[in-house]
N, C-alpha and C positions, 0 to 999 in steps of 0.2 A: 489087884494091882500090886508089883512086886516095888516095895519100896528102896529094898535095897537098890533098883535101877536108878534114882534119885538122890543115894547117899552123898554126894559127892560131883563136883566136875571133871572129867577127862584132862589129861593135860593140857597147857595152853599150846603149845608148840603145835600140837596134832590140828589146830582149827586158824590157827597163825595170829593170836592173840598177844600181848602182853601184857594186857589187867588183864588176871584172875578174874576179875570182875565183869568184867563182858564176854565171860565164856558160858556160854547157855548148853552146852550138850554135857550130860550126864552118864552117858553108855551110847555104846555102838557094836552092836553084833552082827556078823554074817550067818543069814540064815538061808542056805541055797541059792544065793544069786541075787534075793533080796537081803539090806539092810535093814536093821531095826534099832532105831536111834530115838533116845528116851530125852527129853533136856525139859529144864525147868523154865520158866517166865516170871523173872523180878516181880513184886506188887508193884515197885516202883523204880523207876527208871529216869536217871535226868535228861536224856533227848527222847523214848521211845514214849514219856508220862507227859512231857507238855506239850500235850491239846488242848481244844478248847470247847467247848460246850457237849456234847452227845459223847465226842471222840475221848474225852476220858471218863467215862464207864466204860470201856473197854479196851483191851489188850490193842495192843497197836498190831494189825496186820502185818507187818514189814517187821516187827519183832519174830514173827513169828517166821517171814523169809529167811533173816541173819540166821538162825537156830537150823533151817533147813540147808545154809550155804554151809552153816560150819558142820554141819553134817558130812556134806559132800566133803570138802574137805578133807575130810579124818576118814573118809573109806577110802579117800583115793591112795593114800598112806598105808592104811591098814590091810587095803586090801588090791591094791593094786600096787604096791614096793615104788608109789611117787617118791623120789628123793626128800629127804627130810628138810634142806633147802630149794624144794622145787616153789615157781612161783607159779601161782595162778589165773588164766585170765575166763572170762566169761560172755559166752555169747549170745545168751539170752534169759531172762527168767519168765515164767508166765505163773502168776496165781489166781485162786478164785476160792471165795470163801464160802464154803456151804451151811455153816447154819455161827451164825453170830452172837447166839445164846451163850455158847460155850466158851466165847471169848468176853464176855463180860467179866470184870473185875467183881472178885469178891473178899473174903475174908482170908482167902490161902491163896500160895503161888500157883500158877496154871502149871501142871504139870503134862506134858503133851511126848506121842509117841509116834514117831515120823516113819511111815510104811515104804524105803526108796528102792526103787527098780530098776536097774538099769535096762536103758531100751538099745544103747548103740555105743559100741566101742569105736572111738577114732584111733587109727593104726597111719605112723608114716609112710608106710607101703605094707606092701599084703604081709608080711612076712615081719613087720617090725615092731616094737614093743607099744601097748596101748601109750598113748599121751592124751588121752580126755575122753568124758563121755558123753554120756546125753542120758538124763534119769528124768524118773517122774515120782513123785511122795503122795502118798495120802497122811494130813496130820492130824487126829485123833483124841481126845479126852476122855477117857474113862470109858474105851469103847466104840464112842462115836463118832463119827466122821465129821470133822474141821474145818477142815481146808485140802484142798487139792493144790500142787505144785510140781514146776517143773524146770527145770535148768538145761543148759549145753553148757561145758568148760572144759577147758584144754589145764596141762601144766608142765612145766620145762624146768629141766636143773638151774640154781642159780647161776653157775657161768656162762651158761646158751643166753639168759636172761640177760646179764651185765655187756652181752655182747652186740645184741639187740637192743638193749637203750643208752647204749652208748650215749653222752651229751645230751640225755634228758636233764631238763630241769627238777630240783627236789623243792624249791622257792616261787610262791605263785606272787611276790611280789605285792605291790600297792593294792587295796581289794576297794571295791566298791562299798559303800555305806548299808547295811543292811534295811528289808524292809520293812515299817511296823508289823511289828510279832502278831500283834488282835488281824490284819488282813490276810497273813499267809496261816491261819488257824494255829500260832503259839502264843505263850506269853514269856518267853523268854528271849530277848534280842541275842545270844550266843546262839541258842537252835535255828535262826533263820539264816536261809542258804543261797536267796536269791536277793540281789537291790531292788530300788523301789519299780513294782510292773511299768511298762508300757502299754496301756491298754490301745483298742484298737475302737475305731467312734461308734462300729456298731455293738460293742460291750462283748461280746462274743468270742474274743481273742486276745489277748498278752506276750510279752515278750519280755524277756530280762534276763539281767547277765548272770551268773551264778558269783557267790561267796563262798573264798574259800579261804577257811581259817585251821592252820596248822596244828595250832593248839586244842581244836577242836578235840575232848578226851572219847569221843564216841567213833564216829567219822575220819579221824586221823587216832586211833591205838596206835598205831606204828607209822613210821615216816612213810610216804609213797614218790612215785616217780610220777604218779598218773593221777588225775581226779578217781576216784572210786564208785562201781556202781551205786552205792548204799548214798553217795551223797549226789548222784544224778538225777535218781531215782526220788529221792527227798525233794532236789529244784522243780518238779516235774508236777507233785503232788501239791507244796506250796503255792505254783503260780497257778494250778489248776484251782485252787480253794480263794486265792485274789480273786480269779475269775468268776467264783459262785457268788463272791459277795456276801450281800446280807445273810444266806442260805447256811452259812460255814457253823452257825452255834449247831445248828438240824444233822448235819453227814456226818457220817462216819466211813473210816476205810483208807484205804482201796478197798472197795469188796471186789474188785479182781485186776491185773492189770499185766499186759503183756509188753517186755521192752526186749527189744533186740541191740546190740553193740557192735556197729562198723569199726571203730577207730579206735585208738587211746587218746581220752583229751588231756591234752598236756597240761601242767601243771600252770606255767607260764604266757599261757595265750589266753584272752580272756572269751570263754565258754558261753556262750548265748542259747536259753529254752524258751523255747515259746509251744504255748496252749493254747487247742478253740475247744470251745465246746458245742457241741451234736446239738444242731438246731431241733432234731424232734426227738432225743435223748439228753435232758441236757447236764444229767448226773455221770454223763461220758464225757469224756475230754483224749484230744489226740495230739500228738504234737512230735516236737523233734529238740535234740541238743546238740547245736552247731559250733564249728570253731575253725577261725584262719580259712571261710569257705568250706569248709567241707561238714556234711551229716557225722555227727560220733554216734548219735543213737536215734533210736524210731520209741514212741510208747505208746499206748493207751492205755488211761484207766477209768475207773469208774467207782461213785461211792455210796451207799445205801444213805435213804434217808430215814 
């Protein structure tokens, strides 16, 4: 292992950060078509480290997405001339974790090395400049294979952007009361993203609004127009781990989970996820996050016990 690949973070601008601190890539190179993107994993972290029983001895899966997005990010920069104001939007992420070992917490940071391929260029017509892609990762430690991941995202200059959300809202307004941090698997009432569940009378299903706090220093690095996927994806996992109940000290994960994104949910409308769980799987959970009528996203996931 080349350390110098780890000396250091890449810039922040290149992954669209503004704490130094939540920049997890370390290098990024083009190596014929594939990227080879090195980044480190914090021991500790104040939203990706409070879980709760199994789930801290280990590296947070979805730590380990962000590192893969800001991956993506910084090639599409580097290596595809996205504007250095282009924004980003994303149309689905899928992960699945291959061996768990490797994400166990120990005495040094995880230092992980992300294999991404691009599979498909999106082009405005035949002849027009890429604007997103479609890739697939294999993430790695010392060799071995990780995790598997895969993303679709687009990206557009900022005033194509500013033109398109025109009169978004940047203020999500009055928010719901969060719900005890011990049922959605935290212990820290800031990291909880959902109000108290809905549950459903055959236990099976939930529903609740999402929490959305501005000040959030993980979740909100930088102001947004839009909820972002990292905090959809977070309401998704929460209300699924209500849903286990008792089971929540036992799981860990997502050990894999696939989301797709119809919509932007707006900042201002208030956002509704609901989750069942797989009557003859029941460490699966599937569900949807609604707003003002209409589907913003599809998920599944699922968590080792």
């Amino acid at each position: 292992m080349n350390e110098d690949n780890y000396s250091q973070t890449i810039h922040r601008e290149l992954v669209h950060k503004r704490a130094v601190s939540e920049v997890l890539v370390t290098s990024v190179v083009n190596q014929g078509g594939a990227w080879l993107v090195h980044a480190q994993l914090p021991r500790l972290h104040s939203f990706h480290s409070d879980g709760v029983g199994r789930q801290r001895s280990y590296y947070d899966p979805l730590l380990v997405l962000e590192a893969f997005r800001q991956g993506c990010i910084a090639g599409s920069h580097l290596f595809y001339d996205a504007p250095a104001d282009a924004r980003h939007t994303v149309r689905m992420y899928e992960l699945s974790v291959v061996d768990f070992d490797h994400l166990e917490c120990g005495p040094e940071m995880l230092d992980l090395e992300l294999n991404i391929v691009v599979q498909k260029e999106f082009h405005r017509d035949d002849h027009g400049a890429v604007h997103g892609l479609e890739v697939r990762a294999v993430a790695s430690h010392q060799g071995t294979k990780t995790m598997e991941l895969s993303a679709a995202f687009n990206w557009m200059p900022l005033e194509k952007w500013d033109r398109m959300r025109a009169g978004s809202s940047w203020d999500p307004g009055p928010q719901p009361a969060p719900a005890d941090p011990s049922s959605v698997g935290r212990t820290r009432t800031e990291n909880v993203v959902i109000g108290t569940p809905d549950h459903a009378a055959d236990g099976g299903s939930a529903s609740a609004p999402l929490v959305v706090d501005i000040g959030h220093a993980t979740l909100f690095d930088h102001p947004l127009d839009h909820l972002s996927g990292g905090l959809i994806i977070e309401a998704a996992r929460q209300l699924s781990l209500a849903i286990a109940g008792s089971q929540v000290p036992n799981l860990v994960g997502p050990s894999w989970l696939k989301i797709g994104f119809q919509s932007f949910a707006e900042m201002d409308a208030v956002s509704t996820v609901r989750m069942t769980q797989d009557a003859a799987e029941p460490l699966i959970f599937r569900g949807d996050i609604t707003q003002s009528g209409q589907t913003r996203a599809t998920i599944e996931l699922a968590f080792m016990e």
